[in-house]
C-alpha positions as CSV (number, residue, x, y, z in Angstrom):
1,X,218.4,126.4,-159.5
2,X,219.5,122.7,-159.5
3,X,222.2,121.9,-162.3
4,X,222.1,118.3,-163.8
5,X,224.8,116.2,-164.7
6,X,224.9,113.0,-166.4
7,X,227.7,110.5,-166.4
8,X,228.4,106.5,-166.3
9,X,229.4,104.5,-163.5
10,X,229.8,101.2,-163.4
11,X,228.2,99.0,-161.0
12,X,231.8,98.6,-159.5
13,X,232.1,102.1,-158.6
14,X,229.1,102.7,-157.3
15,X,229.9,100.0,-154.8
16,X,232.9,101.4,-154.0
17,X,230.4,104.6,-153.0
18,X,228.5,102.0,-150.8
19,X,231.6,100.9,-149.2
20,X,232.2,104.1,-147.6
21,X,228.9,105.3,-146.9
22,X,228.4,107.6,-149.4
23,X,224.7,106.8,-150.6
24,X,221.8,107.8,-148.4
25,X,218.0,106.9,-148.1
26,X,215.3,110.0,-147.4
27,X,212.5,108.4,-145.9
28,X,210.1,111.3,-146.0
29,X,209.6,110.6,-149.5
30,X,211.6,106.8,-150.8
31,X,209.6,104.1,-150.2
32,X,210.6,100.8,-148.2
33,X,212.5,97.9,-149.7
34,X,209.4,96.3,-151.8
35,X,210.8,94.5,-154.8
36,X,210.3,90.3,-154.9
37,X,212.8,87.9,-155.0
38,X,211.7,87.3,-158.9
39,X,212.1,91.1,-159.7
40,X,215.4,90.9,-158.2
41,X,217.0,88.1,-160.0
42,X,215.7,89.6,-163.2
43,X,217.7,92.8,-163.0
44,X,220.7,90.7,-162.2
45,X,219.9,89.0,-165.4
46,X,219.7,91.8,-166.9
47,X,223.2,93.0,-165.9
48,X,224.4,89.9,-167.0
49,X,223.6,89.6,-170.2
50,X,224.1,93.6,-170.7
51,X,220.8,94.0,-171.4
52,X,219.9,98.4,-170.5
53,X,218.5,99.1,-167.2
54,X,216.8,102.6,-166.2
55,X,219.3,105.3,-165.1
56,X,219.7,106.0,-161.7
57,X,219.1,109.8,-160.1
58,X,220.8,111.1,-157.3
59,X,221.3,114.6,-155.4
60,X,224.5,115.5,-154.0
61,X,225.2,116.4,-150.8
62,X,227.7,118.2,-148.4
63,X,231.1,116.6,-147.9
64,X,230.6,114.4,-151.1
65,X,227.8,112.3,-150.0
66,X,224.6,111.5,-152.4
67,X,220.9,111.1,-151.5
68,X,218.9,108.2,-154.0
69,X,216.2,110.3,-155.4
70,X,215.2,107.4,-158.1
71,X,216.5,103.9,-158.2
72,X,216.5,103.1,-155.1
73,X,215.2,99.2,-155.4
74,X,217.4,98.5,-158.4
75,X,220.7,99.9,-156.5
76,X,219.8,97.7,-153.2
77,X,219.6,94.7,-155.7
78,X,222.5,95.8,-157.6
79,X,224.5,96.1,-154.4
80,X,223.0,93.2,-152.0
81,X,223.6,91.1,-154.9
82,X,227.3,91.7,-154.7
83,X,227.0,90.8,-150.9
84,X,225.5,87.4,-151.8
85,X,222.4,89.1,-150.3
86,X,220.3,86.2,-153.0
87,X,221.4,84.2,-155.7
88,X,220.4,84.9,-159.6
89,X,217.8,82.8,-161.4
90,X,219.8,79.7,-161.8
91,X,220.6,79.9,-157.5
92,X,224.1,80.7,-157.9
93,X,226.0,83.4,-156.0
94,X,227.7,86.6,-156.6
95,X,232.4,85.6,-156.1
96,X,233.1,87.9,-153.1
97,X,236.4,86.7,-153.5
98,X,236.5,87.8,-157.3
99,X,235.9,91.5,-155.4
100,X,238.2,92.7,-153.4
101,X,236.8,95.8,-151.9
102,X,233.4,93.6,-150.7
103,X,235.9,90.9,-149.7
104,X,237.4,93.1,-147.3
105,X,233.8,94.6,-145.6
106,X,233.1,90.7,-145.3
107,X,236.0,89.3,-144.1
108,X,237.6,92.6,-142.3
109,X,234.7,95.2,-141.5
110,X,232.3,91.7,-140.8
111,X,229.7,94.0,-143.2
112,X,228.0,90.9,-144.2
113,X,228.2,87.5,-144.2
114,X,229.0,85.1,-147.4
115,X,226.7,83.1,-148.5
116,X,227.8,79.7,-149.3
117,X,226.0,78.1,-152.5
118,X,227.6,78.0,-156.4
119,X,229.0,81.1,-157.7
120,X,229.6,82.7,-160.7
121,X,231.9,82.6,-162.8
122,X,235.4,85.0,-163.4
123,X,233.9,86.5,-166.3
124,X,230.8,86.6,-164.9
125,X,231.6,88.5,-161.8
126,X,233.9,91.2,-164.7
127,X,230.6,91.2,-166.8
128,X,228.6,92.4,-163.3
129,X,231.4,94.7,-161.8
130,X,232.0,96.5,-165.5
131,X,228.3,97.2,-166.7
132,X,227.8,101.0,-166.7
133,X,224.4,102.6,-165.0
134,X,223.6,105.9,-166.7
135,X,223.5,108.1,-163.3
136,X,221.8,111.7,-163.1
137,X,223.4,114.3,-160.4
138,X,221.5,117.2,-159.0
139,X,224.0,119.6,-157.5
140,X,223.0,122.1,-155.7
141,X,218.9,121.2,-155.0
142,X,216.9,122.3,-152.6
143,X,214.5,120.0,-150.5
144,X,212.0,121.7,-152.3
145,X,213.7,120.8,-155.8
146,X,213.9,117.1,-154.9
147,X,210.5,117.3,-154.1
148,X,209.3,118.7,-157.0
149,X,211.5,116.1,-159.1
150,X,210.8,112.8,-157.1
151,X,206.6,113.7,-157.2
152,X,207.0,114.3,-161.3
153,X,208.6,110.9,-161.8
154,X,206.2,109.2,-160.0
155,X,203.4,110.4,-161.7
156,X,204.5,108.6,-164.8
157,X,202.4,105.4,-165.2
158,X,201.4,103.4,-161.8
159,X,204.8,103.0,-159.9
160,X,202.6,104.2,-156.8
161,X,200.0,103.1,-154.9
162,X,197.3,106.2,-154.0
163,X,198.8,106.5,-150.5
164,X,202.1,106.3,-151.2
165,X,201.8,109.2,-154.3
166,X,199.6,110.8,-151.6
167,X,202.8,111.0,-149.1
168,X,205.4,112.1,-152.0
169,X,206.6,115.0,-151.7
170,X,204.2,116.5,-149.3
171,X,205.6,118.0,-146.4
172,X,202.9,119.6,-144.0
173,X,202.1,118.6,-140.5
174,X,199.7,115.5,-141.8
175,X,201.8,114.0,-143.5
176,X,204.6,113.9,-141.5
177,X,202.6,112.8,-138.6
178,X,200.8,109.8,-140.4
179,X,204.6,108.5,-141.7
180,X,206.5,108.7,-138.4
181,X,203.1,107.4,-136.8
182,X,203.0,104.8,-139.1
183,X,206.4,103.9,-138.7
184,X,206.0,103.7,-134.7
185,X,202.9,101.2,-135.3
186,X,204.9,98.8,-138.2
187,X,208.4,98.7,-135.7
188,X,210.7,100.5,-138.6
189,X,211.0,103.7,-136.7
190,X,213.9,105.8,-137.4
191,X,215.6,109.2,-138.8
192,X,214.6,110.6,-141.7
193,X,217.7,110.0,-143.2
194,X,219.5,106.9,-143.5
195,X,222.4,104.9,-145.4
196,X,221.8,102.8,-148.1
197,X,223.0,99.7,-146.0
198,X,220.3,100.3,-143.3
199,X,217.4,99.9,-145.2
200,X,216.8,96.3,-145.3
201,X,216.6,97.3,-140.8
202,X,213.3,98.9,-141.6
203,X,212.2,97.1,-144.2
204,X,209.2,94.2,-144.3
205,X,209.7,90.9,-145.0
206,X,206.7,89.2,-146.4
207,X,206.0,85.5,-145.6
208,X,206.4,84.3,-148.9
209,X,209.5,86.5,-150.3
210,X,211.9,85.7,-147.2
211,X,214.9,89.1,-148.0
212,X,216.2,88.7,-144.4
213,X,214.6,92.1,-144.1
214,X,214.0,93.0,-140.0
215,X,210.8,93.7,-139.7
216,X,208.6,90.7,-140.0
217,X,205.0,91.5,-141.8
218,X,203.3,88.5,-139.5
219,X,204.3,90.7,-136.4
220,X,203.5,93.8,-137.3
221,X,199.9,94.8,-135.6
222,X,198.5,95.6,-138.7
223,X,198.4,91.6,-140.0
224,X,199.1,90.6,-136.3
225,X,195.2,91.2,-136.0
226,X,194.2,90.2,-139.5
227,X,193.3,93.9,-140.3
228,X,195.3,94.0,-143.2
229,X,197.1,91.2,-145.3
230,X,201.0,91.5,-145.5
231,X,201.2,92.3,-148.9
232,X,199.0,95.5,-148.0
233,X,202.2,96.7,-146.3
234,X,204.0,97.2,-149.3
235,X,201.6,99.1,-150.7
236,X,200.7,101.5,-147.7
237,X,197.9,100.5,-146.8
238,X,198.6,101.1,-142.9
239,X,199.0,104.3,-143.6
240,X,196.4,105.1,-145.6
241,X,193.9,103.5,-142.3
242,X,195.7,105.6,-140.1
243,X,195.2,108.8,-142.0
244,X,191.8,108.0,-142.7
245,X,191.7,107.7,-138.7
246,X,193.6,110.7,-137.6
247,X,191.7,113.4,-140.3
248,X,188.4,112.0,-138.5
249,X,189.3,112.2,-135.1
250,X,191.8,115.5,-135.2
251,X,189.4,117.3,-137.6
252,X,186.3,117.0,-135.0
253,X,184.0,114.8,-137.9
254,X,184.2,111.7,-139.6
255,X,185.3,112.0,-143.8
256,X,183.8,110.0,-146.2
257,X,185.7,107.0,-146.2
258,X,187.3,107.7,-149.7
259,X,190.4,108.1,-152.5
260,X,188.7,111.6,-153.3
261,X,188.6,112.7,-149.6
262,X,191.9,112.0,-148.6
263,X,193.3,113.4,-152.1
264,X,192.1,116.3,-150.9
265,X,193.0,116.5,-148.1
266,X,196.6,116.0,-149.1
267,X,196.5,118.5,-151.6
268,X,198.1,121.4,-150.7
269,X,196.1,124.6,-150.0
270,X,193.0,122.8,-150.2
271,X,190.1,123.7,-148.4
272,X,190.4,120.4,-146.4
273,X,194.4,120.6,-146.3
274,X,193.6,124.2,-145.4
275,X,191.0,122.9,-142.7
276,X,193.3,120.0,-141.5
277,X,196.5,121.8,-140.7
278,X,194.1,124.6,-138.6
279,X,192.7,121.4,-136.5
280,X,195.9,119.6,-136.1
281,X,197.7,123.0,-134.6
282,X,195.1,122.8,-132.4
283,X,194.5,119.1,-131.5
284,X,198.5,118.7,-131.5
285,X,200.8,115.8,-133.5
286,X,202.3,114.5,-130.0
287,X,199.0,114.4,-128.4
288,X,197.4,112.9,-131.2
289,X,200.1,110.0,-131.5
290,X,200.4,109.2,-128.4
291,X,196.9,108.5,-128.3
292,X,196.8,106.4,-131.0
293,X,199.1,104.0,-129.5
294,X,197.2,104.4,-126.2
295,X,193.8,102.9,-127.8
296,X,196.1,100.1,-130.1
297,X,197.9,99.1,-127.2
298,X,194.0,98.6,-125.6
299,X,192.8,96.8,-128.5
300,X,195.9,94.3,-128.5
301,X,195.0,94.0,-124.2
302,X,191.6,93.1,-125.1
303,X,192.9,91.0,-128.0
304,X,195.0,88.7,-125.8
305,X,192.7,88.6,-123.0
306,X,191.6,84.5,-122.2
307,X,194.1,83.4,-125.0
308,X,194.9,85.7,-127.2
309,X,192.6,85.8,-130.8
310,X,193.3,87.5,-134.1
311,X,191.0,90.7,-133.8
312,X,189.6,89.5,-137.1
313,X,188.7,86.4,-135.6
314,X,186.8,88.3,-133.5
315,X,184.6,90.2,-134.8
316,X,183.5,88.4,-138.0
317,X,181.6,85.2,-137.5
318,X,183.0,83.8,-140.7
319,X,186.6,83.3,-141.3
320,X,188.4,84.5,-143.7
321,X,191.3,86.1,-144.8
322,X,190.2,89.3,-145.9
323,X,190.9,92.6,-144.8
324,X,188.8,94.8,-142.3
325,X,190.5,98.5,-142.4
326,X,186.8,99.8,-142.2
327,X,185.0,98.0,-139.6
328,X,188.6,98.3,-137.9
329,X,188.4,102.5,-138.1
330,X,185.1,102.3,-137.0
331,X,185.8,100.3,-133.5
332,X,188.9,102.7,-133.6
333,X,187.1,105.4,-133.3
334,X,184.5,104.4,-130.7
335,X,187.6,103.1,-128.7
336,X,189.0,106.6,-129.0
337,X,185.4,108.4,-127.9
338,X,185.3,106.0,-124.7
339,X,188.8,106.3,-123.7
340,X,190.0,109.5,-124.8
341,X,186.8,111.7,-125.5
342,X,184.9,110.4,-122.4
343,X,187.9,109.9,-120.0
344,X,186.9,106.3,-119.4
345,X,189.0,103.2,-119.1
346,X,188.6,99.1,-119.5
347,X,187.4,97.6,-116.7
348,X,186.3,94.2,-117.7
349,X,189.4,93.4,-121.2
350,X,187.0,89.5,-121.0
351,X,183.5,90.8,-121.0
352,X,184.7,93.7,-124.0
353,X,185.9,90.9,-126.0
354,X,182.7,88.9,-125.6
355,X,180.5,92.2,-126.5
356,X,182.3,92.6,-129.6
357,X,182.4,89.4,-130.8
358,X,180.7,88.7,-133.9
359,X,180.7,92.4,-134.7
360,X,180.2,91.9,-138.1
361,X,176.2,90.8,-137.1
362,X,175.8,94.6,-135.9
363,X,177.3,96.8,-138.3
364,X,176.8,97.4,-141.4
365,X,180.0,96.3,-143.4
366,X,179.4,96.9,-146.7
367,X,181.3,99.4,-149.4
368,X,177.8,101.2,-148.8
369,X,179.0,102.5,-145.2
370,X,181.6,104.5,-146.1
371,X,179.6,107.8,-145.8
372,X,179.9,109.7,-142.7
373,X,176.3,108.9,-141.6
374,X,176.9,105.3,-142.2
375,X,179.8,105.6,-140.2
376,X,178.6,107.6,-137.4
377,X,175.8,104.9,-137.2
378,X,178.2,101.9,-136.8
379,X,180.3,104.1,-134.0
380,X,177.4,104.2,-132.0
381,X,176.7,100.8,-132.3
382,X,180.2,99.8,-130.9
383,X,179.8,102.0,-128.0
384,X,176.5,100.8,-126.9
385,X,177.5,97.2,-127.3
386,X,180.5,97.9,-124.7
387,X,180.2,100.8,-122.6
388,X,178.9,98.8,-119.7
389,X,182.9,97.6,-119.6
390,X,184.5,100.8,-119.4
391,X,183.9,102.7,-116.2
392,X,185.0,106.6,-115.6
393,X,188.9,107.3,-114.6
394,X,190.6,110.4,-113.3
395,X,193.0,112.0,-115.8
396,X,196.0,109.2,-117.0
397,X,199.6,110.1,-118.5
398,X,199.2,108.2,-121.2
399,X,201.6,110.9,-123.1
400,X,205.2,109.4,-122.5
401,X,207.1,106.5,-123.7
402,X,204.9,104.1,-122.0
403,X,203.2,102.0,-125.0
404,X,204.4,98.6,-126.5
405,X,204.2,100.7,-129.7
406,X,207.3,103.2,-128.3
407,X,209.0,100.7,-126.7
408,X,209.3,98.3,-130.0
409,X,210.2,101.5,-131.9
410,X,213.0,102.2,-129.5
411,X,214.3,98.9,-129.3
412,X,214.6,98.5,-133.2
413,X,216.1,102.2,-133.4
414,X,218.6,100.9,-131.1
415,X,219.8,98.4,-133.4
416,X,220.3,101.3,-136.4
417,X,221.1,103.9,-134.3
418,X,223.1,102.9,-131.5
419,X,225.0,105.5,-130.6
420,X,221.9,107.1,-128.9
421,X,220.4,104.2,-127.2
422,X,221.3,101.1,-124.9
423,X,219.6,98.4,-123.7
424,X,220.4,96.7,-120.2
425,X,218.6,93.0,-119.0
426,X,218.7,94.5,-115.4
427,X,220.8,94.5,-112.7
428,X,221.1,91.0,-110.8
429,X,223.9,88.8,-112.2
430,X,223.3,86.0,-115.0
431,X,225.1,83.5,-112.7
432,X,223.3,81.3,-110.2
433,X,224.3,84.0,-107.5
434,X,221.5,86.1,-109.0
435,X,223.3,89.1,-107.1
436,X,223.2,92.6,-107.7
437,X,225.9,93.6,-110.1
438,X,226.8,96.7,-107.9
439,X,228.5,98.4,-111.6
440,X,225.8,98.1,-113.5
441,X,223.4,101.2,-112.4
442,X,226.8,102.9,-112.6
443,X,227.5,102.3,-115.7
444,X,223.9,103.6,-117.3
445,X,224.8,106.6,-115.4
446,X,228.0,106.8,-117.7
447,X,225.8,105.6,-120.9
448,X,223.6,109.0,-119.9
449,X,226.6,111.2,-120.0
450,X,227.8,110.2,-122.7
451,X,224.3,109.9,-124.7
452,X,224.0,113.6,-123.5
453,X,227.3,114.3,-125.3
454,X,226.2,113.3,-128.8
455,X,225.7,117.2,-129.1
456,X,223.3,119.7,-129.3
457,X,219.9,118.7,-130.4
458,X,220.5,115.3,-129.7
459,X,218.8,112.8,-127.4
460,X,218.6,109.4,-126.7
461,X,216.8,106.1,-124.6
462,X,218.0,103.5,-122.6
463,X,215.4,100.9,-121.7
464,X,215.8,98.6,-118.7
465,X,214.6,95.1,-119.0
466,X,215.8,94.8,-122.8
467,X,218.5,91.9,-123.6
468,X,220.8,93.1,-126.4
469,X,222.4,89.4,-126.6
470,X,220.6,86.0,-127.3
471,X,222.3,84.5,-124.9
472,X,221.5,86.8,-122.0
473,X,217.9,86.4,-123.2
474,X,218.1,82.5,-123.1
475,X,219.9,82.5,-119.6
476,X,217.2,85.1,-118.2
477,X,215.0,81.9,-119.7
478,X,216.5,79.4,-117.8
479,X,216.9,81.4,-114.5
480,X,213.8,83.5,-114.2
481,X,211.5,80.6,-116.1
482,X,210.1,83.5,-118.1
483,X,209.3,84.0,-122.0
484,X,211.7,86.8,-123.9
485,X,209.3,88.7,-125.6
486,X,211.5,89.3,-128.9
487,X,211.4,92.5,-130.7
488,X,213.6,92.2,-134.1
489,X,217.2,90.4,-133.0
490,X,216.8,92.0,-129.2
491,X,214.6,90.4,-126.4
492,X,211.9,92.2,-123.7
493,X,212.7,90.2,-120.6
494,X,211.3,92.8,-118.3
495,X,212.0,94.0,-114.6
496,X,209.2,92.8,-112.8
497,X,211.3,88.9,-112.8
498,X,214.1,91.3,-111.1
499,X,211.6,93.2,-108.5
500,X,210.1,89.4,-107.4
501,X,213.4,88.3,-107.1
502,X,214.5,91.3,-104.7
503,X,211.7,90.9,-102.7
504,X,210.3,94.4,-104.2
505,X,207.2,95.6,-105.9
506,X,207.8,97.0,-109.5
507,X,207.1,100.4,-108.1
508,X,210.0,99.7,-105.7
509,X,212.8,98.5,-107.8
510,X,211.6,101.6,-110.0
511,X,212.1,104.0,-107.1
512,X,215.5,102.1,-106.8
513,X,216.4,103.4,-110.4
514,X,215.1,106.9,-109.4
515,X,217.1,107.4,-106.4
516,X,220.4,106.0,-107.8
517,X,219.5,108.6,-110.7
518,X,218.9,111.4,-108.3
519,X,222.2,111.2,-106.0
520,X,224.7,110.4,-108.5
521,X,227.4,112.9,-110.0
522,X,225.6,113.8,-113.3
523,X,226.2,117.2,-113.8
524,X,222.6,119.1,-112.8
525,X,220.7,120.2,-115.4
526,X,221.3,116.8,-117.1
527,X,220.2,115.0,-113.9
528,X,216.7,117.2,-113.4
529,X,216.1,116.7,-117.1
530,X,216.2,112.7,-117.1
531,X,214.7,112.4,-113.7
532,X,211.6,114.6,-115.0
533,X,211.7,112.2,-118.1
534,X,211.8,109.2,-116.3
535,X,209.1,106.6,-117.2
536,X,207.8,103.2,-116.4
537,X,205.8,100.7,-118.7
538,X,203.9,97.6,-117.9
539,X,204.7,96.2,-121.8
540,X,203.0,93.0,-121.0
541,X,203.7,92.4,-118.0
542,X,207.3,92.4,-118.0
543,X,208.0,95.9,-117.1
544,X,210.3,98.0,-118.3
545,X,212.1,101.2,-117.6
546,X,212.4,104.1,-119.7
547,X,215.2,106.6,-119.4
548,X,214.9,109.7,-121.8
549,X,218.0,111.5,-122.5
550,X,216.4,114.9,-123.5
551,X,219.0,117.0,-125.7
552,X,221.2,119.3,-123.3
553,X,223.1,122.6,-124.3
554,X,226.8,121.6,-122.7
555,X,229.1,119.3,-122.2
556,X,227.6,116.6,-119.6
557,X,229.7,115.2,-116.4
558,X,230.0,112.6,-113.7
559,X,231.5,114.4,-111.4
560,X,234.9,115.4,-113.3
561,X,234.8,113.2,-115.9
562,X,233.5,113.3,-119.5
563,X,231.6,110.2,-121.3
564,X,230.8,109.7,-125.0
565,X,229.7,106.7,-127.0
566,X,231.8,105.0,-129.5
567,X,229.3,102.7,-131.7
568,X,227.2,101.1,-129.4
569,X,229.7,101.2,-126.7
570,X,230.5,104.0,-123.6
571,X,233.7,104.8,-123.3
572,X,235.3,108.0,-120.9
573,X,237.5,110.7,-122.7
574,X,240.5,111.4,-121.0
575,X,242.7,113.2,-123.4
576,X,242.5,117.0,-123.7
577,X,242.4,117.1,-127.7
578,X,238.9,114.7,-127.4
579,X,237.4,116.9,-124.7
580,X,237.8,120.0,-126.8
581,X,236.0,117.8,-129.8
582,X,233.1,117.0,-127.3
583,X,233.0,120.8,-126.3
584,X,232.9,121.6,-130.5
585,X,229.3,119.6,-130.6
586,X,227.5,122.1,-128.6
């Protein structure tokens, strides 16, 4: 049984728990980043003039840390203010020199950046550090306690939208598969848990409400296409389609297209949640996802092909700004039959986009289609209209990291969680030699050691044909006269440049990689298991390599020595007392 304690801290301390990483995000329940600029600046106002604020609830953890159970938007503001994260109403700035302890992450850790812009005053900045929050602390909960606790507090009033209360503090298969799924698709992949500080890296910024958040709403695929509006993000609504998707596809029938029908489905021990988990066991989350990112991938190819078109653009003969998510589940799904159900694949991406066009004269859009019939009916429809440009395939892997949707979520992971990924531009030199750098396929043979050595149950990607830098990016620009594809603050500048280059096919230079893979000094069970991993993707053209670090049960080598990561950096151990702490991981 969880005990409760209440006490006041003042915004000061609190920040002081910031500073050294003490506060901690679980995504499987806490929401994204979603409060405006205007609901921002009014809290600080708040503070300011010492007006109360809700209390804040937290659960404490092992060695000291806490996870935000409730508060979590007004702590972010509380603490990005204090990093002159935005200004208050009147557009002046939190002192940072008033503070010393966020003086020194600026100045010392490089935490953040000062903002430069009128500040407040002395007594302001005392006024803002002093205030006391009234904070709750669960010791001793279990998941299952916080659960129960965040769901109850959310049920009071209309803090959440229908998907999001849907998602809270369920924790089957489903649900878990539609928020990492959805994560994937959006570009905010990453673990469950996370610090405080990380959250603006997978959170949306809207067009209109510019946070400096990472993930920008106008590339996500979701408005990308025009099948939902940006603002639909912060209220779910992605995964809310996708669920509505995957119960119809991995439950073998189409549900009525409905609050009540996913409610239910959500609701634990339900006939349908009962029904759903049976199907899923069966139809398998992996299999299921990968899929899903198969068919979007498809419908972003046919998308682009002749100059690339907003899908909404497409298929409705008027424009508008409205969004689809039901026509869009219904081409989903007859995408899915054709390419998954029926083993088919796009042979004409020009002639499918014509078919489709103007959609919107063939189905029947209206709230009355929502019923499975209705549904069934406009699936049908779809397929008719552009089976003539799919023709019949032999059996595809289309179940690895091959997708632009798994390699955006791997590039942004790399940026949050770098000590289990790398990216490398390639290996010809950024200098008008354009030789090969003869180190570099060395060293991503050390970065997979040391990867490897993160310890037990841990794994890790590095991608080939990813620029880390700008100004790698920009030089492959003006060398290679290609376009960086960017992905967050990192750039897809792909192999295929490389391969032309070399005088090689992509499926050469990738056999290059494979064979430096296979007769270097890794130790052997590490080697077999990242050979056997070992994936290419087209990603638009550009080509990049995938290298899959699966978890392994021992300290890894090359040849005698030991590599580990420190940061984003690889670095070898050579003192006895570090190789014993590498050997304590496993």
């Amino acid at each position: 049984m969880a005990e409760f304690e209440s006490q006041s801290k003042t915004i000061q301390s609190i920040y002081v728990w910031y500073s050294e990483n003490k506060l901690w995000v679980n995504r499987r329940y806490q929401r994204k980043l979603v409060w405006t600029l205007e609901e921002k600046q009014k809290l600080i106002e708040s503070v300011l003039k010492r007006y109360p604020i809700p209390a804040v609830l937290l659960a404490e953890r092992e060695g000291g840390d806490y996870e935000v159970i409730d508060g979590l938007q007004r702590l972010h503001t509380l603490l990005s203010f204090a990093e002159t994260s935005f200004p208050t109403l009147d557009h002046r700035y939190f002192d940072v020199h008033q503070f010393v302890t966020a003086k020194t992450r600026s100045e010392e850790e490089g935490a953040f950046t000062v903002t430069a812009g009128a500040k407040l005053t002395a007594r302001e900045v005392g006024t803002f550090l002093d205030y006391p929050i009234a904070v709750s602390v669960m010791r001793g909960a279990t998941d299952e306690e916080i659960d129960d606790v965040f769901t109850r507090i959310n049920s009071y009033g209309h803090r959440l939208s229908d998907q999001e209360r849907r998602q809270s503090g369920v924790r089957d298969d489903f649900s878990t598969l539609v928020r990492n799924l959805s994560c994937e698709v959006r570009g905010d992949a990453s673990s469950d848990i996370l610090s405080l500080d990380k959250m603006p890296s997978i959170s949306i910024d809207l067009p209109k409400t510019k946070h400096g958040y990472e993930v920008e709403a106008s590339n996500v695929f979701w408005v990308k296409q025009g099948v939902l509006r940006s603002t639909d993000l912060r209220d779910s609504m992605d995964e809310q389609c996708i669920a509505d998707i995957a119960a119809s596809i991995i439950g073998g029938r189409l549900i009525d297209r409905s609050k009540d029908a996913l409610d239910e489905i959500y609701q634990m021990g339900s006939g349908e949640n009962s029904r759903m988990m049976r199907a899923l066991d069966s139809y398998g989350t992996d299999k299921f996802s990968a899929e899903f990112k198969f068919c979007v991938d498809e419908i972003n190819k046919v998308c682009a092909e002749g100059g690339a078109r907003k899908l909404r653009s497409i298929l409705f003969t008027k424009t508008s700004t409205n969004p689809f998510p039901s026509a869009f589940a219904v081409l989903f799904v007859a995408f899915h039959e054709l390419l998954i159900g029926e083993s088919k694949m796009i042979s004409d991406y020009a002639g499918l986009k014509k078919s489709i066009t103007n959609l919107d004269k063939r189905i029947e859009t209206s709230r009355a289609s929502t019923a499975p019939k209705e549904r069934r009916a406009n699936i049908e429809t779809v397929k008719a209209l552009v089976r003539h440009h799919f023709v019949d395939t032999e059996p595809r892997d289309i179940y690895g990291d091959h997708t632009s949707v798994d390699i955006d979520a791997i590039i942004r992971r790399s940026e949050i969680e770098s000590p289990h990924y790398e990216l490398k531009q390639g290996i010809l030199r950024l200098d008008n030699s354009r030789s090969i750098d003869k180190d570099a396929m060395d060293r991503v043979i050390h970065t997979i050691c040391a990867i490897a050595n993160n310890g037990k149950d841990r794994t890790g990607t590095i991608l080939i044909g990813v620029a880390d830098k700008p100004a790698d990016a920009k030089r492959v620009e003006e060398l290679d006269e290609i376009k960086p594809h960017p992905v967050g603050k990192r750039s897809v500048v792909g192999i295929q440049r490389e391969a032309r280059l070399l005088g090689e096919s992509p499926e050469q230079y990738y056999a290059r990689w494979k064979d430096h893979i296979r007769s270097s000094e890794l130790s052997r069970t590490l080697k077999d298991s990242v050979l056997a991993n070992l994936s290419y993707s087209d990603y638009f053209g550009y080509g990049v390599i995938v290298v899959r670090i699966p978890s392994q049960r021992d300290v890894s080598l090359v040849g005698e020595k030991i590599f580990i990561r420190s940061g984003d950096e690889t670095v070898q151990v050579t003192e006895a007392s570090r190789m014993l702490e590498v050997g304590k991981r496993f």
